[in-house]
Biotite code that builds the C-alpha atoms (Angstrom):
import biotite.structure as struc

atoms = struc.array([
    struc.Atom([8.755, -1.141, -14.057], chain_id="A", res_id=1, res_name="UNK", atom_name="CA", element="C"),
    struc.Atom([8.504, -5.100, -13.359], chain_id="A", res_id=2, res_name="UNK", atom_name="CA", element="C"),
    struc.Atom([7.392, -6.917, -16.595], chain_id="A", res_id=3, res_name="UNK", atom_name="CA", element="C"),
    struc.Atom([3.448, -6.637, -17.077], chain_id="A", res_id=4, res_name="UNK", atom_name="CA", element="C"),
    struc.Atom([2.207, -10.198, -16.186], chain_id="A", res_id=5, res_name="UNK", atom_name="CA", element="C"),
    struc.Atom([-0.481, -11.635, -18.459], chain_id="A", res_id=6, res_name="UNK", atom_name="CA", element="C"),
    struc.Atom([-3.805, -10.614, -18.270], chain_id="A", res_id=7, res_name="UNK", atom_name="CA", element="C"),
    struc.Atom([-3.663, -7.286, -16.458], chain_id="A", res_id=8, res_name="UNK", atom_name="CA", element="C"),
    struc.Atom([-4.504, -5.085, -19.454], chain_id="A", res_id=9, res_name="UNK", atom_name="CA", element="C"),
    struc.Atom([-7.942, -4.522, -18.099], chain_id="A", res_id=10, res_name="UNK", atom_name="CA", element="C"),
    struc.Atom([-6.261, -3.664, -14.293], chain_id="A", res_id=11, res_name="UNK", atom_name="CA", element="C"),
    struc.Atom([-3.706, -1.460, -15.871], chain_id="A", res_id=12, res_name="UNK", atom_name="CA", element="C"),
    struc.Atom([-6.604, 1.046, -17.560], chain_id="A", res_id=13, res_name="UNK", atom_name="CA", element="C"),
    struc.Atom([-8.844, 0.617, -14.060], chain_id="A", res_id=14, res_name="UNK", atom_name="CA", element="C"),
    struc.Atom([-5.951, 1.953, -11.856], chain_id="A", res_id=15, res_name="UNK", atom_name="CA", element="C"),
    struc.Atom([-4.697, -1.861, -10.326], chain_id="A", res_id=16, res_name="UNK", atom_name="CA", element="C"),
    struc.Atom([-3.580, -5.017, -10.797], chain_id="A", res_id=17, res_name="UNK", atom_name="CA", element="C"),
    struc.Atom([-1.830, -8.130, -9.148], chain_id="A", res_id=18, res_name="UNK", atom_name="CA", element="C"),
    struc.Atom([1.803, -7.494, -9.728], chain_id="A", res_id=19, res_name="UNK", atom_name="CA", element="C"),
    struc.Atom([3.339, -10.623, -8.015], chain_id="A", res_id=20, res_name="UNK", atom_name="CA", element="C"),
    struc.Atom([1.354, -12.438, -5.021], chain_id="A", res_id=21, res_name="UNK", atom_name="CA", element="C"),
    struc.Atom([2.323, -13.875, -1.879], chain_id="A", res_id=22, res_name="UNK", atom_name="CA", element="C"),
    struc.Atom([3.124, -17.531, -1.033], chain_id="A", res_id=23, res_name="UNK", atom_name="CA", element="C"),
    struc.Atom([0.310, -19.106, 1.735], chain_id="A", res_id=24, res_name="UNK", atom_name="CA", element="C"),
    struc.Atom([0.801, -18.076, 4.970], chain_id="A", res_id=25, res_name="UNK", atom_name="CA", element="C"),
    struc.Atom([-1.872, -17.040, 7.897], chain_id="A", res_id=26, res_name="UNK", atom_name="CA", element="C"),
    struc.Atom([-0.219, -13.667, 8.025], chain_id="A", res_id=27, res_name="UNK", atom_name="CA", element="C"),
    struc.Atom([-1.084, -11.686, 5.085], chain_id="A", res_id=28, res_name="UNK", atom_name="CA", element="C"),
    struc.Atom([-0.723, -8.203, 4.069], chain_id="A", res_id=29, res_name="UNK", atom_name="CA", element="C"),
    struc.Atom([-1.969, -6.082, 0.907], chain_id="A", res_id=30, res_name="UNK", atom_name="CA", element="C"),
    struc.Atom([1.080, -3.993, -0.605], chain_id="A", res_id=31, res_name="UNK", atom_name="CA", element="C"),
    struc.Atom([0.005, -1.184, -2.655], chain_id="A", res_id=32, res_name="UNK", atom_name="CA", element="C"),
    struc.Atom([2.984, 0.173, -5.303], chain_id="A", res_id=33, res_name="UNK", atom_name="CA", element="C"),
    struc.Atom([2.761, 2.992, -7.522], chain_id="A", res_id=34, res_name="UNK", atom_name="CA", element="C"),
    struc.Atom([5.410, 4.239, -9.880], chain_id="A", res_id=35, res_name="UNK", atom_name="CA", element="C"),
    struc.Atom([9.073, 3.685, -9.381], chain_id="A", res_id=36, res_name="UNK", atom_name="CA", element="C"),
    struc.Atom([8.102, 2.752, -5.402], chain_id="A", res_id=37, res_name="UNK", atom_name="CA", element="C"),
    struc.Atom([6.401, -0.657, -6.407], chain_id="A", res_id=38, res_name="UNK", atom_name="CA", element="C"),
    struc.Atom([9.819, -1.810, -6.831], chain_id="A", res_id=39, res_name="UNK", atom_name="CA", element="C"),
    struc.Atom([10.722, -0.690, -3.331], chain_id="A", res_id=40, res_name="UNK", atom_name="CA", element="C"),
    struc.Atom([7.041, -2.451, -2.082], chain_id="A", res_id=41, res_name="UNK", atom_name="CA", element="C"),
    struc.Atom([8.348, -5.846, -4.203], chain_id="A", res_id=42, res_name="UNK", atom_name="CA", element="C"),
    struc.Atom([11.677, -6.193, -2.179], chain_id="A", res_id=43, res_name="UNK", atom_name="CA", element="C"),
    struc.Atom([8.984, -5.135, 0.841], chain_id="A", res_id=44, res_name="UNK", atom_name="CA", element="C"),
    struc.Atom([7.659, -8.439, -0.211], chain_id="A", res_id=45, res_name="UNK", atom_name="CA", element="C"),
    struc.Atom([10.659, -10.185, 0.504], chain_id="A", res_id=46, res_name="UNK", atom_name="CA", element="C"),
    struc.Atom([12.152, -8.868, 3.825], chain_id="A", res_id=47, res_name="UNK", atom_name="CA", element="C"),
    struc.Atom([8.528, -9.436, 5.224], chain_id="A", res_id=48, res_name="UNK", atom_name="CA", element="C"),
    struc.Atom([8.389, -13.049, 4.063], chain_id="A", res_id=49, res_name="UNK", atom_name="CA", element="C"),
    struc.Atom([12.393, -13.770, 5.132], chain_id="A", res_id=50, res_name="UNK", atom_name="CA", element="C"),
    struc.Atom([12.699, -11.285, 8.086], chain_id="A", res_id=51, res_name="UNK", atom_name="CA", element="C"),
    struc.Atom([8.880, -12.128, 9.873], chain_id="A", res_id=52, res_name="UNK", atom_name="CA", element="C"),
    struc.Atom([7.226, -14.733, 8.068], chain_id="A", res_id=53, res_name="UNK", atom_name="CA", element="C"),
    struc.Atom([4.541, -12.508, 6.904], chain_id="A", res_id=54, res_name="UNK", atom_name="CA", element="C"),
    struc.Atom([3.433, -12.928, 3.418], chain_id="A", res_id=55, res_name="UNK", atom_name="CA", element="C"),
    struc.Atom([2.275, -10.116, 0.991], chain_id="A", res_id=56, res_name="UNK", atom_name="CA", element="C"),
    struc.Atom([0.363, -9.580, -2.234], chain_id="A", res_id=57, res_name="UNK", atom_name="CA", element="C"),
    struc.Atom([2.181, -7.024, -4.171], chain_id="A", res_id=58, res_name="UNK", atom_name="CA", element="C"),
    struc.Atom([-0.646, -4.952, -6.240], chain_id="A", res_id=59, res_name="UNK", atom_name="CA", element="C"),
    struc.Atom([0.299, -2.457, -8.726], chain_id="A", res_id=60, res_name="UNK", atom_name="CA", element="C"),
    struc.Atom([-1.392, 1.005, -8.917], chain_id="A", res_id=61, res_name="UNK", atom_name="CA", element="C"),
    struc.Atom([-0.578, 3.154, -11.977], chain_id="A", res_id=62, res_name="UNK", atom_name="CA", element="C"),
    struc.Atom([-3.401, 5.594, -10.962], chain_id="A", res_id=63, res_name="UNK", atom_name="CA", element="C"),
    struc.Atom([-5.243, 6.675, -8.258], chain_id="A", res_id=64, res_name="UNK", atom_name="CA", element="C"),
    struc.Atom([-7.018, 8.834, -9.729], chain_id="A", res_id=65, res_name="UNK", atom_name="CA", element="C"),
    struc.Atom([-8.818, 6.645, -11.850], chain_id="A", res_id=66, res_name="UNK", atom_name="CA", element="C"),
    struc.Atom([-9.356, 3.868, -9.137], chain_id="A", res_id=67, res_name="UNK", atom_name="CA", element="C"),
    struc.Atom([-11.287, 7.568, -7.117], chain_id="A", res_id=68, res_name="UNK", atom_name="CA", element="C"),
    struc.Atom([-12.880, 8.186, -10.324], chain_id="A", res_id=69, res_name="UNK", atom_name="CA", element="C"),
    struc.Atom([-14.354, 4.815, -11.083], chain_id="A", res_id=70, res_name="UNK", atom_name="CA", element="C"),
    struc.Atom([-15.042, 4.872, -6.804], chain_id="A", res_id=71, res_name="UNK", atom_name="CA", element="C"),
    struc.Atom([-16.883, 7.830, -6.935], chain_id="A", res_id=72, res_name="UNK", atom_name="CA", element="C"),
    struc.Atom([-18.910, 7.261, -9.930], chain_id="A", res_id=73, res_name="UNK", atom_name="CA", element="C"),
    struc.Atom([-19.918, 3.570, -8.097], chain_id="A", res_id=74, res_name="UNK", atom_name="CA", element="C"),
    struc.Atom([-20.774, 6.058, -5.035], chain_id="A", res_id=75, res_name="UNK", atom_name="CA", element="C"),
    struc.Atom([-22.675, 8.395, -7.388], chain_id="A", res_id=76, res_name="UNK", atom_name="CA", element="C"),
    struc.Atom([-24.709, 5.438, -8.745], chain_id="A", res_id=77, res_name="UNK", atom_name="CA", element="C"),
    struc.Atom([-25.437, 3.590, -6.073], chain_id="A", res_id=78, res_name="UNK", atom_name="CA", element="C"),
    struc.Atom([-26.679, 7.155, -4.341], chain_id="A", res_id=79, res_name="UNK", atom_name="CA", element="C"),
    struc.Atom([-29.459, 8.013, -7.616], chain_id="A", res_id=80, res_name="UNK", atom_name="CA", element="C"),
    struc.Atom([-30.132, 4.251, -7.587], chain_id="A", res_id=81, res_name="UNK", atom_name="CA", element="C"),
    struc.Atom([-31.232, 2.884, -3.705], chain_id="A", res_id=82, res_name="UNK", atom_name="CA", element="C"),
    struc.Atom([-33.355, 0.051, -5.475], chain_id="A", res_id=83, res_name="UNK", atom_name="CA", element="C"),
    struc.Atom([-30.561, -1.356, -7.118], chain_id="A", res_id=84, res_name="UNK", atom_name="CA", element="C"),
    struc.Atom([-27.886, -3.496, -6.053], chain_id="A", res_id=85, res_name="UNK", atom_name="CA", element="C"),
    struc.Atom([-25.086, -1.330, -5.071], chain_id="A", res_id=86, res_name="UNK", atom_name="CA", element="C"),
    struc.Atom([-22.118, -1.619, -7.720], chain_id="A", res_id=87, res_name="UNK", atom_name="CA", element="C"),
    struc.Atom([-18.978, -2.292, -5.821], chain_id="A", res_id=88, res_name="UNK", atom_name="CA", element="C"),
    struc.Atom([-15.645, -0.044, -6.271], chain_id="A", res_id=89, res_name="UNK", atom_name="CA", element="C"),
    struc.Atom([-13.110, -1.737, -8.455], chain_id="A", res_id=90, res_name="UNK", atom_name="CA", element="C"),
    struc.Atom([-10.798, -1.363, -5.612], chain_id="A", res_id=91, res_name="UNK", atom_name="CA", element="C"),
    struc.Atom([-13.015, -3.038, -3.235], chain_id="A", res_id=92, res_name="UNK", atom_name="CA", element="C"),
    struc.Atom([-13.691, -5.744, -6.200], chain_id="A", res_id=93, res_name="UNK", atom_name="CA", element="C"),
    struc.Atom([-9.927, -6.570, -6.309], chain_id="A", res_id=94, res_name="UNK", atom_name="CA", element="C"),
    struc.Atom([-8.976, -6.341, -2.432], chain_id="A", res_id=95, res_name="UNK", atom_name="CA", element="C"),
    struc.Atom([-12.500, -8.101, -1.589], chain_id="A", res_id=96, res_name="UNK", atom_name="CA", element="C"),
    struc.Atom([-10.998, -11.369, -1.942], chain_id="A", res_id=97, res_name="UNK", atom_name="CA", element="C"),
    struc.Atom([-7.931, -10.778, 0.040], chain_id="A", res_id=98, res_name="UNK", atom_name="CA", element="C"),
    struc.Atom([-6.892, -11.120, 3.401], chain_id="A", res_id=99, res_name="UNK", atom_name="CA", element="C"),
    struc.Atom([-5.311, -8.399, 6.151], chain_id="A", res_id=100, res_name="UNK", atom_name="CA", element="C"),
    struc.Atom([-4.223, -4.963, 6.134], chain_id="A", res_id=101, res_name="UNK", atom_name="CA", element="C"),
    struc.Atom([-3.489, -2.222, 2.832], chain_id="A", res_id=102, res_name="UNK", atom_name="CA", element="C"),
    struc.Atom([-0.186, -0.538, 2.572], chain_id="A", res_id=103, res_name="UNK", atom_name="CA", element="C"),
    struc.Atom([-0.041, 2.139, 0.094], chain_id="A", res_id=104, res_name="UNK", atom_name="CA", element="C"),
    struc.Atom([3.471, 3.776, -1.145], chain_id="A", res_id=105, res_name="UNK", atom_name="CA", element="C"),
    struc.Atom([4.116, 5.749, -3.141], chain_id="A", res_id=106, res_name="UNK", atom_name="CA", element="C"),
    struc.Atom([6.695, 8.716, -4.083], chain_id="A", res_id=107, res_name="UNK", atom_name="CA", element="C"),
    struc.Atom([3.760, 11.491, -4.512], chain_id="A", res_id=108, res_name="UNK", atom_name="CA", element="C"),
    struc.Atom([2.573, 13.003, -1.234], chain_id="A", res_id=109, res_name="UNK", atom_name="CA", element="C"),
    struc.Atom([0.266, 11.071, 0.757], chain_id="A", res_id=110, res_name="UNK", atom_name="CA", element="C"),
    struc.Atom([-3.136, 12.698, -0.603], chain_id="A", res_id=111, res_name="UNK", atom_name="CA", element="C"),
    struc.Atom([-2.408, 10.691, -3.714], chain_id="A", res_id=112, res_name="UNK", atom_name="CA", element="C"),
    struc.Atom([-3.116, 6.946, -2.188], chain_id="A", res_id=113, res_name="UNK", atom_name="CA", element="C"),
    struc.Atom([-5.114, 8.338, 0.791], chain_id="A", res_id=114, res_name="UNK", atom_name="CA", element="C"),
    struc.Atom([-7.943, 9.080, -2.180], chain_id="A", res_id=115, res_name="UNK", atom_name="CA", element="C"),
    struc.Atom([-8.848, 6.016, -2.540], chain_id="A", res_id=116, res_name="UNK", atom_name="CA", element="C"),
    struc.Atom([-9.310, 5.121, 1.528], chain_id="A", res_id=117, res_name="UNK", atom_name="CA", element="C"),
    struc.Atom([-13.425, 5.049, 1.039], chain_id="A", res_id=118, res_name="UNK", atom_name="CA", element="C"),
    struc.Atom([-13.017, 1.964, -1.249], chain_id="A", res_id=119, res_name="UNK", atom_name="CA", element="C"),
    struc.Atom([-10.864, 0.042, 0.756], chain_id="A", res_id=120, res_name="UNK", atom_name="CA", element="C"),
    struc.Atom([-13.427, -2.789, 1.942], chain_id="A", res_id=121, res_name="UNK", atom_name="CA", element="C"),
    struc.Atom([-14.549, -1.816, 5.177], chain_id="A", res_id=122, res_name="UNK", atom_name="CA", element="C"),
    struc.Atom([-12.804, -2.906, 8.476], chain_id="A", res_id=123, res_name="UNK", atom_name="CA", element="C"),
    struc.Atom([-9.352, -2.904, 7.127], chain_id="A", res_id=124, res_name="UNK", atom_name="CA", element="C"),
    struc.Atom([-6.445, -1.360, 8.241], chain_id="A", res_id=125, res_name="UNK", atom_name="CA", element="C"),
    struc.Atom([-4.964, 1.002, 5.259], chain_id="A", res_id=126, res_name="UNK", atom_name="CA", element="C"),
    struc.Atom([-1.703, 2.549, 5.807], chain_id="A", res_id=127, res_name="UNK", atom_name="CA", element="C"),
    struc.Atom([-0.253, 5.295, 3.716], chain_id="A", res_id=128, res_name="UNK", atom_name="CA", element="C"),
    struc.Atom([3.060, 6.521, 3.050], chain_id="A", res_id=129, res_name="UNK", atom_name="CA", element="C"),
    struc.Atom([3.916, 9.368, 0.909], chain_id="A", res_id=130, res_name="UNK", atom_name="CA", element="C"),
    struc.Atom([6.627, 11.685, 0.339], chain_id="A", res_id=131, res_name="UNK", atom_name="CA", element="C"),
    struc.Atom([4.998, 14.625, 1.833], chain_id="A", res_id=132, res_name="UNK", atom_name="CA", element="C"),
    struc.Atom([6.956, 17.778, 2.371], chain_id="A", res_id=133, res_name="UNK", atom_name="CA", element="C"),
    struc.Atom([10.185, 19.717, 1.381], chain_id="A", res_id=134, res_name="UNK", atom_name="CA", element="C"),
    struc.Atom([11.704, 18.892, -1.986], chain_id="A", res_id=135, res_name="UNK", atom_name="CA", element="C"),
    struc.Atom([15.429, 18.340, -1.816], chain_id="A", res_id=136, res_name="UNK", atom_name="CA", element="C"),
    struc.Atom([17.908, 16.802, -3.903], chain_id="A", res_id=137, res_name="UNK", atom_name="CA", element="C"),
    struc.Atom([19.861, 13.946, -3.400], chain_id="A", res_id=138, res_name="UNK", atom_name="CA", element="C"),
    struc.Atom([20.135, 10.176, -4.436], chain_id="A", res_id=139, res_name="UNK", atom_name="CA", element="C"),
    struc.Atom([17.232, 8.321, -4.837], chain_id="A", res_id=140, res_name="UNK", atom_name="CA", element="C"),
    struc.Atom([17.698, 5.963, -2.126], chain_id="A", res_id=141, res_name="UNK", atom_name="CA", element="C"),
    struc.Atom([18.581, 8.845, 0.502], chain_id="A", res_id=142, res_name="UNK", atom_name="CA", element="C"),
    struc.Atom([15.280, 10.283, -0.722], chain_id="A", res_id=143, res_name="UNK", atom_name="CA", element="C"),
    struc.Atom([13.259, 7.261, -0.667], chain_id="A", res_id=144, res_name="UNK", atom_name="CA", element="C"),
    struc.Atom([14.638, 6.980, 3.184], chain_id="A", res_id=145, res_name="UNK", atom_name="CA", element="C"),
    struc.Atom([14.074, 10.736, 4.244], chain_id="A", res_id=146, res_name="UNK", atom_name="CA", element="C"),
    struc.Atom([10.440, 10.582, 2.717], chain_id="A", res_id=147, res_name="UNK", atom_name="CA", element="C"),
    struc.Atom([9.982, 6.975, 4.578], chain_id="A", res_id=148, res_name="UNK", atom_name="CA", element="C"),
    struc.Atom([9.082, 5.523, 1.980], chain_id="A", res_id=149, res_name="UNK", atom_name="CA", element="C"),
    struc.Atom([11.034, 2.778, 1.145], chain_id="A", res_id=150, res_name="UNK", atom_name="CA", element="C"),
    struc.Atom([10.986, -0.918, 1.373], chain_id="A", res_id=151, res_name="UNK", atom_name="CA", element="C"),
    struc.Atom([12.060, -0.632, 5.742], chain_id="A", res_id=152, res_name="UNK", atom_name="CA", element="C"),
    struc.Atom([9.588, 1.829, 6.148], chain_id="A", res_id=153, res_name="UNK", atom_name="CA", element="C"),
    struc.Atom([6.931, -0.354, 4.177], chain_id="A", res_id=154, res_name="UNK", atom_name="CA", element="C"),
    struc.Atom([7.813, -3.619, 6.371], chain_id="A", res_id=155, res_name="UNK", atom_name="CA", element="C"),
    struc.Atom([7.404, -1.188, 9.549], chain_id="A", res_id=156, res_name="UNK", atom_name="CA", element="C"),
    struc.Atom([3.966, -0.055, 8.556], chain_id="A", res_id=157, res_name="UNK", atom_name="CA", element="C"),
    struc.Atom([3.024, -3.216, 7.258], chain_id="A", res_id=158, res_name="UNK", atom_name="CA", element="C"),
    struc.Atom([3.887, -4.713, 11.011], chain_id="A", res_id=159, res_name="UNK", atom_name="CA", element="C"),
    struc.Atom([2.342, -2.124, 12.397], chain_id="A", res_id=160, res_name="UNK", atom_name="CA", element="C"),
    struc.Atom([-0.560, -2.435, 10.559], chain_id="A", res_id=161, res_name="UNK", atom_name="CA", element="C"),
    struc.Atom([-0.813, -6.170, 11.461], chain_id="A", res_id=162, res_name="UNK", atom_name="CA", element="C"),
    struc.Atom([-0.038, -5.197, 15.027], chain_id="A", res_id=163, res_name="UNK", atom_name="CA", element="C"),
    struc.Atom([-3.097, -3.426, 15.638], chain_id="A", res_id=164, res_name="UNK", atom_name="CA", element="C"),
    struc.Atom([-4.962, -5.998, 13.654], chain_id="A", res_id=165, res_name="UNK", atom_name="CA", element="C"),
    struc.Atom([-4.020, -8.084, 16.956], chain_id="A", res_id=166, res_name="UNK", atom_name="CA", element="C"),
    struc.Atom([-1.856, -10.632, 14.879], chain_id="A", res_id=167, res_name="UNK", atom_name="CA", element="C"),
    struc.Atom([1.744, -10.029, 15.722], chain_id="A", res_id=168, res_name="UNK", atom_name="CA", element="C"),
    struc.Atom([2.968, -8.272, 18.961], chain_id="A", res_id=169, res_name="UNK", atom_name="CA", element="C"),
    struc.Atom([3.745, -4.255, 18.655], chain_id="A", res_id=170, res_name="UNK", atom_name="CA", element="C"),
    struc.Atom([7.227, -5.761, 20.068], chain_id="A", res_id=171, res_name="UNK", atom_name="CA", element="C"),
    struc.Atom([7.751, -7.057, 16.315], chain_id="A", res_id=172, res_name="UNK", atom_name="CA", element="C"),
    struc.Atom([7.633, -3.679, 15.246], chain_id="A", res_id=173, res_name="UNK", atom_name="CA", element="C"),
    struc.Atom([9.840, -2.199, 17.546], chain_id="A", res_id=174, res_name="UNK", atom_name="CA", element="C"),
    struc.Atom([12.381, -5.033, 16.743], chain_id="A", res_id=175, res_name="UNK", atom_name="CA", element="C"),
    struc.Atom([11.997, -4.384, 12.900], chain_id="A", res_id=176, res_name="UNK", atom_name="CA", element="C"),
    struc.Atom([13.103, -0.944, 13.414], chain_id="A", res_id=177, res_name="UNK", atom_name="CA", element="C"),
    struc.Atom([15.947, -1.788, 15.202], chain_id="A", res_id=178, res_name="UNK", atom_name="CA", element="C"),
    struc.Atom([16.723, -4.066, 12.102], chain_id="A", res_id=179, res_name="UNK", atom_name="CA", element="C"),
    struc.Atom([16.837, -1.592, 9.390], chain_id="A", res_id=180, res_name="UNK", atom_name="CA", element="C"),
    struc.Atom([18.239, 0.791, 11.458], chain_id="A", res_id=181, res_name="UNK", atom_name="CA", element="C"),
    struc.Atom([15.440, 3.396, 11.423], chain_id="A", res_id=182, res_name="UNK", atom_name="CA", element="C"),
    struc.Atom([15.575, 6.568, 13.485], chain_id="A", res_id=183, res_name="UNK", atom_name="CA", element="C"),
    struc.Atom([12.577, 6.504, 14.918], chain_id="A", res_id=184, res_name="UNK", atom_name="CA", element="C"),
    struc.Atom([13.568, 10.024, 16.529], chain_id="A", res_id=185, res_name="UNK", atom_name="CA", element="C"),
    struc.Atom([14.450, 11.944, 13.264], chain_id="A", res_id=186, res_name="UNK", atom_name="CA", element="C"),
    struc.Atom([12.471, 15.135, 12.500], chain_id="A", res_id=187, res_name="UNK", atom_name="CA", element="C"),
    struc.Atom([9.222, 14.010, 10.435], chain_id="A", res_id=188, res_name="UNK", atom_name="CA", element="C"),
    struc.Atom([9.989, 14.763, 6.878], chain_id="A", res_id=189, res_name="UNK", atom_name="CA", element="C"),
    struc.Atom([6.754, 16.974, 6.660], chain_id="A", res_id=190, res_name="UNK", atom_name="CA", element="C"),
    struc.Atom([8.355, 19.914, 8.508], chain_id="A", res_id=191, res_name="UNK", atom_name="CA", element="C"),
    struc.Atom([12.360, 18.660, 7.597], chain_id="A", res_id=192, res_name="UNK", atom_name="CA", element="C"),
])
């Protein structure tokens, strides 16, 4: 794990927290890392800034389950309470104030991140890769690329995600995986 910045103690027991943001740019994206894949969503970070001049906001996500939890008890409350004014997911408290679409990766199957999709602030685009499927053994980084869940596979659904947002051209996606040399033909890794 990156170095825990200052201040985050209270994100790290909630489920999230601002790992390393973006630089200013018009083109934003939210990149959601959990466990040893926030490294892989951190060099993300980079190819998308150096590669297509789209800048992202790297958050940190040690648990879905609590961000659900703490989501679902908001839900509860606001449900027994219809007088009050509604209390707002923590997850929809720290992505409120951002801008564009939600990647989520992470190296549990998809479920995992795809829990937390109700608190995503409505009316944006959230994206999830997981490593669903067989297990296998092999090197990490063979792994990370058969699951599709590393750092080219986080730039492609981040451009994706930003494509049908209408801000870049589905042509941008195409060309990034042509970059990395993805093989966009291989058998899905939920049935390989």
């Amino acid at each position: 794990q990156p170095a825990m910045p200052q201040g985050v103690e209270d994100g790290i027991i909630k489920g999230m927290y601002l790992c390393k943001p973006g630089a200013e740019g018009d083109k934003r994206v939210q990149l959601l890392g959990s466990g040893t894949i926030l490294r892989e969503s951190l060099a993300a970070q980079t190819l998308l800034a150096a590669d297509w001049g789209v800048q992202a906001d790297v958050w940190s996500c040690p648990s879905f389950n609590e961000l659900t939890r703490e989501g679902q008890d908001a839900d509860r409350w606001n449900l027994l309470h219809p007088l009050e004014t509604p209390r707002v997911p923590f997850v929809a408290q720290q992505l409120g104030s951002s801008t564009g679409p939600v990647v989520a990766s992470t190296d549990y199957m998809k479920a995992y991140a795809e829990q937390i999709r109700p608190f995503v602030p409505k009316g944006r685009n959230y994206k999830v890769l997981g490593t669903d499927g067989f297990g296998r053994s092999d090197f990490r980084s063979k792994l990370r690329e058969h699951f599709e869940v590393n750092r080219h596979y986080i730039v492609v659904a981040a451009l994706k995600a930003l494509s049908e947002d209408g801000v870049l051209p589905a042509t941008k996606v195409a060309e990034a995986i042509a970059k990395y040399g993805i093989n966009a033909n291989k058998i899905n890794p939920l049935y390989a």
